[in-house]
C-alpha positions as CSV (number, residue, x, y, z in Angstrom):
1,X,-40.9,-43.0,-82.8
2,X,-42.5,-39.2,-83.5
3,X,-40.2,-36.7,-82.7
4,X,-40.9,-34.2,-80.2
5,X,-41.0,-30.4,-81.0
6,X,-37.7,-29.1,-80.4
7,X,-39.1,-25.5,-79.2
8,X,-40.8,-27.8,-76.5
9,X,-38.0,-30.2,-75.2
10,X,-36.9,-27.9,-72.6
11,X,-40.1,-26.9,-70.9
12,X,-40.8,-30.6,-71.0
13,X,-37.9,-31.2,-68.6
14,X,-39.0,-28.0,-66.3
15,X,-42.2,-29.3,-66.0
16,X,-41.0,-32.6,-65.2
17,X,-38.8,-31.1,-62.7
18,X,-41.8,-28.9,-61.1
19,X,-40.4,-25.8,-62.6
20,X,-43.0,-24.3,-64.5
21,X,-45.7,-22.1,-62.9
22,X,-49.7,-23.4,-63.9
23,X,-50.0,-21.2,-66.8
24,X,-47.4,-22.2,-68.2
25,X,-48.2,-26.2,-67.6
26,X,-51.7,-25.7,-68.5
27,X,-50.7,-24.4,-72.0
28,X,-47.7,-27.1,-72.3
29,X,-50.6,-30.1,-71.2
30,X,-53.0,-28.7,-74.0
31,X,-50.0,-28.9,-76.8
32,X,-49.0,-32.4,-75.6
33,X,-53.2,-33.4,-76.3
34,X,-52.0,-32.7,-80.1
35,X,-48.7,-33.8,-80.2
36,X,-47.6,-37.2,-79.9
37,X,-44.3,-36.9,-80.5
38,X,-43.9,-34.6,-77.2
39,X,-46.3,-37.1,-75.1
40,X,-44.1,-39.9,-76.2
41,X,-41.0,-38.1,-75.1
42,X,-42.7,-36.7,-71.7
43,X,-42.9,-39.7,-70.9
44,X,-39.5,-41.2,-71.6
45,X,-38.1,-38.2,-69.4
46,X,-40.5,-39.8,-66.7
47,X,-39.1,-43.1,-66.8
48,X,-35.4,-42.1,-66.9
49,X,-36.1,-40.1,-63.7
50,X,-37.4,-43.1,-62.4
51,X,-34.5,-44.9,-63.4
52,X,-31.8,-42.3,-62.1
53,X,-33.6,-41.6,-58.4
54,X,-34.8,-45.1,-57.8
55,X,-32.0,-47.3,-59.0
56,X,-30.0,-46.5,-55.3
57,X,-27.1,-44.2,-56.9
58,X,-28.7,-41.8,-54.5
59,X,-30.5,-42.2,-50.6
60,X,-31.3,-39.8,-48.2
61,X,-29.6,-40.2,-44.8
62,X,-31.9,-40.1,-41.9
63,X,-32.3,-37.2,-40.0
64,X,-30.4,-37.6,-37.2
65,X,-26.8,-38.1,-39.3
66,X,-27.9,-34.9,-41.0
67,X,-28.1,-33.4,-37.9
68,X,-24.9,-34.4,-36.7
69,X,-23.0,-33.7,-39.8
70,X,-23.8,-30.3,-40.1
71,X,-22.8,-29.9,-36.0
72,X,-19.6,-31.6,-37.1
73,X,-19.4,-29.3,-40.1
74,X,-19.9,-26.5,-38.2
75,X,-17.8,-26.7,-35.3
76,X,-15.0,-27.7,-38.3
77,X,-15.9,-24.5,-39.4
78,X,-15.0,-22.6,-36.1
79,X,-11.3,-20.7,-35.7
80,X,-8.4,-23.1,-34.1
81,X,-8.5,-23.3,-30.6
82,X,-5.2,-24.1,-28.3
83,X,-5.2,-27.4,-27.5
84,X,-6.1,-29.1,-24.1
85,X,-3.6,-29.2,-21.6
86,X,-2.3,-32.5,-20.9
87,X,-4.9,-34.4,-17.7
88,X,-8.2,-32.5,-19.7
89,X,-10.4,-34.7,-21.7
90,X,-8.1,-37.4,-21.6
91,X,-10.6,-39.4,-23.4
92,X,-11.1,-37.5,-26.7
93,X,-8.8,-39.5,-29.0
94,X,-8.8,-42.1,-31.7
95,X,-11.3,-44.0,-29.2
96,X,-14.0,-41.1,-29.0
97,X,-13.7,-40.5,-33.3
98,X,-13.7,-44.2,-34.2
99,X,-17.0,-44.9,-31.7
100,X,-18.4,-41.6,-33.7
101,X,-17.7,-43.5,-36.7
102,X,-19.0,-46.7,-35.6
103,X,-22.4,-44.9,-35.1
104,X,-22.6,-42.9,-38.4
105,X,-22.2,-46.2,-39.9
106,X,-24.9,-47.7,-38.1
107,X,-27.1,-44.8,-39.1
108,X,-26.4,-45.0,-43.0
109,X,-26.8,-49.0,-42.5
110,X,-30.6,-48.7,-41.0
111,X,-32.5,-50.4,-43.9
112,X,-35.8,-48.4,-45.8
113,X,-39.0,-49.0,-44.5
114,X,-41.5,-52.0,-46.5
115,X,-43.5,-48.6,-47.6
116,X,-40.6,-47.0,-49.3
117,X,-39.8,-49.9,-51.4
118,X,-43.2,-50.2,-52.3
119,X,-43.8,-46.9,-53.0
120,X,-40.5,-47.4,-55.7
121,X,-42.5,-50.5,-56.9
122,X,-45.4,-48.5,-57.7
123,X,-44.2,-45.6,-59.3
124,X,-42.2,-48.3,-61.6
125,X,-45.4,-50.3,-62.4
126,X,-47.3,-46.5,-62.8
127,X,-44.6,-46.0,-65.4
128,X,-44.4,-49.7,-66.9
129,X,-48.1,-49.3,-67.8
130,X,-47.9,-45.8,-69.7
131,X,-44.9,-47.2,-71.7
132,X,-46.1,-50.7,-72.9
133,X,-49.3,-49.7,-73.8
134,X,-50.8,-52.1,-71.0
135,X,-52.8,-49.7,-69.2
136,X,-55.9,-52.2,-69.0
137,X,-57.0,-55.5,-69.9
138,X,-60.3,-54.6,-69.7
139,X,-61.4,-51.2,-71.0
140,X,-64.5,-49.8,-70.3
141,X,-66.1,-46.8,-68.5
142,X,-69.0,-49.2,-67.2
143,X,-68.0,-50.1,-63.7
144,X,-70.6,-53.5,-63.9
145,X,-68.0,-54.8,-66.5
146,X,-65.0,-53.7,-65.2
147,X,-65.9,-55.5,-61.4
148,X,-66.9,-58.9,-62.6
149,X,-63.9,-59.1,-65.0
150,X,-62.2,-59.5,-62.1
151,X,-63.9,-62.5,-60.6
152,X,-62.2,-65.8,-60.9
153,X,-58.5,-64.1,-61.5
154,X,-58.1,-62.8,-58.4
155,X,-59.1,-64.4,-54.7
156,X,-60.8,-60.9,-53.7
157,X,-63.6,-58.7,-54.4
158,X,-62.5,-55.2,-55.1
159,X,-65.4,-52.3,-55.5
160,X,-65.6,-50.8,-58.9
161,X,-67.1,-46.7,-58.6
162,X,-67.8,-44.5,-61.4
163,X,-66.2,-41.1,-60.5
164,X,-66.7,-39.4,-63.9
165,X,-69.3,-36.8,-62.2
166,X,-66.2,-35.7,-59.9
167,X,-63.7,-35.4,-63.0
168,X,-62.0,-38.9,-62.3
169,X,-63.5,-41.1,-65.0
170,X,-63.3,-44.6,-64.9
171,X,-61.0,-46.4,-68.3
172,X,-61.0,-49.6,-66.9
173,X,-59.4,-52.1,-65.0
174,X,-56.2,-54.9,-65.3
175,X,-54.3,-57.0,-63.3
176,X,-50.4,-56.2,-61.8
177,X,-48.0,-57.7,-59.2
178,X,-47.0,-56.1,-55.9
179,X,-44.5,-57.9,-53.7
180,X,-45.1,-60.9,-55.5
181,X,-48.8,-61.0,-55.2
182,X,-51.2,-60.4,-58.4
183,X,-53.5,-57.3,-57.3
184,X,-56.4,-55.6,-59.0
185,X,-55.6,-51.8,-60.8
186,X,-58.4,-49.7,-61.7
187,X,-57.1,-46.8,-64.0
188,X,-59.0,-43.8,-63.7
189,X,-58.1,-40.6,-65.8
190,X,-57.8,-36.7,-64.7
191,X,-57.6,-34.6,-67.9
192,X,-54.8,-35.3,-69.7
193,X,-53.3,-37.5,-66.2
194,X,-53.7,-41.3,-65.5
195,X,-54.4,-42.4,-61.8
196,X,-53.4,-46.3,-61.0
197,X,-55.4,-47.3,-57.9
198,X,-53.6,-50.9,-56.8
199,X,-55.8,-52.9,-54.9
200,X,-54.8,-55.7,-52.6
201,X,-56.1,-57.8,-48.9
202,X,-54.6,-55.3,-46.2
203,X,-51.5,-56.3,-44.8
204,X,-51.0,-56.2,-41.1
205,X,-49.1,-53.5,-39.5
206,X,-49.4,-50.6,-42.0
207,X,-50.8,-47.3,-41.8
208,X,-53.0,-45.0,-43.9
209,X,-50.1,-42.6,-45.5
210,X,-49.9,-40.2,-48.1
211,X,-46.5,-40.5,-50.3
212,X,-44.5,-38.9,-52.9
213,X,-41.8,-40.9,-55.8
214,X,-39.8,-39.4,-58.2
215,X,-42.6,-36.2,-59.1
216,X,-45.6,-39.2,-58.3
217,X,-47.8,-38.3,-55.6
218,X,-49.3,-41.9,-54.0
219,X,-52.2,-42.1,-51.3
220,X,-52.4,-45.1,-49.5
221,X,-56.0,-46.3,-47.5
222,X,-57.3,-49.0,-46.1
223,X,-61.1,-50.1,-46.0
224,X,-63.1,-53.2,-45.6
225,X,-60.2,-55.7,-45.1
226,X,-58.7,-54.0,-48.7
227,X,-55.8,-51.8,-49.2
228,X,-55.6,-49.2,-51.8
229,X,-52.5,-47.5,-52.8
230,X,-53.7,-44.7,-55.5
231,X,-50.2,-43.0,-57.8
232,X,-50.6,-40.9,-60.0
233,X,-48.6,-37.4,-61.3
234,X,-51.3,-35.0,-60.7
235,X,-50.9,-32.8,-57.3
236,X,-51.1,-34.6,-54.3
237,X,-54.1,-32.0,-53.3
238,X,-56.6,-33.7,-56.2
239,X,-55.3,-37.2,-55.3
240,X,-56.2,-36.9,-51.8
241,X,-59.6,-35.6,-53.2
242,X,-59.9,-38.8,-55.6
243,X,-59.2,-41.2,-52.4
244,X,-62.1,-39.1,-50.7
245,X,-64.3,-39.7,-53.3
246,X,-63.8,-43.2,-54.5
247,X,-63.9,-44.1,-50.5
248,X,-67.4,-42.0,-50.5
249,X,-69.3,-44.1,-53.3
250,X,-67.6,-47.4,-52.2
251,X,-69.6,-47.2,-49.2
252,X,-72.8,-46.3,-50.7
């Protein structure tokens, strides 16, 4: 393994952690083009982040027990008050907190939705494919190779664009597993940035969304019977401009 520049280890961690302002990324993005050392331990960060945010050592309670934990830590914070006379609110006791409880438990036990466990799976295959040097099975720029490479290995047709004239060019294409299903993955490139575009038949019951793992932004579509789930770590702004213009020349 190269080692990274030890001036550099730092700002690599702030930029992970969307700390840096664009100056300052656009001049760390140009050193990591030279140094492999620093890409090679970019990335590492990456997948440890993955690790520590996805591995469920951490969730995010639903709104509503949010809610009612700060009331309940608010009115904890109010001054003492005398105490009820005997006959008033006869029913606030051990009844009235363990109910409460009952229902914060019920809250915290309400299970994620299929999209955020998918959206873990495809930040950790996103991840998988910059670390084990797996990015494509078939690389190529030419989308006429790229789309027939896929026939015979995969029960679906998925459309192949060339988006190089938009700044998303085409590197090729491989095949990865989603819920247990072998899906198509076209990698496309944004300077310095890879974009994974998994695509699969559309599930029913799921709805266009735009999505956001561990410092990944992820834009999900659906078109023609296909679903398309796009992750990549460039700003959700130019992702949602790559799903409009892969979904503009698959239609031509």
């Amino acid at each position: 393994m190269t080692q990274p520049c030890q001036d550099r280890e730092l700002a690599l961690q702030a930029m992970l952690d969307d700390e840096l302002d664009p100056l300052a990324i656009a001049a760390l993005e140009d050193h990591l083009r030279s140094c492999a050392g620093c890409r090679e331990a970019y990335a590492k960060m990456k997948e440890l982040q993955l690790l520590l945010r996805g591995s469920g050592l951490r969730g995010t309670a639903p709104a509503r027990l949010r809610h009612r934990i700060e009331a309940l830590a608010g009115e904890a914070a109010l001054p003492a008050r005398q105490p009820p006379r005997p006959g008033i609110m006869p029913w606030l006791g051990g009844g009235a907190i363990g109910a409460l409880a009952a229902s914060l438990a019920l809250l915290l036990a309400v299970p994620q939705p299929p999209e955020a466990n998918l959206a873990d799976e495809l930040v950790s295959s996103q991840i998988r494919s910059l670390q084990s040097g797996h990015l494509v099975d078939v690389e190529t720029s030419d989308r006429h190779t790229v789309k027939p490479w896929f026939n015979g290995r995969i029960d679906f047709s998925p459309p192949v664009v060339d988006l190089a004239p938009q700044g998303f060019p085409l590197v090729g294409g491989r095949l990865d597993v989603l819920e247990g299903r072998t899906v198509a993955t076209l990698v496309y490139r944004r300077r310095l940035h890879t974009i994974n575009l998994f695509i699969r038949p559309q599930p029913t019951g799921r709805r266009d969304a735009a999505l956001a793992r561990q410092g990944y932004a992820i834009e999900k579509w659906s078109a023609g019977g296909l679903e398309y789930w796009a992750v990549s770590d460039i700003p959700a702004g130019e992702l949602s401009n790559f799903h409009r213009f892969f979904a503009e020349e698959s239609r031509k």
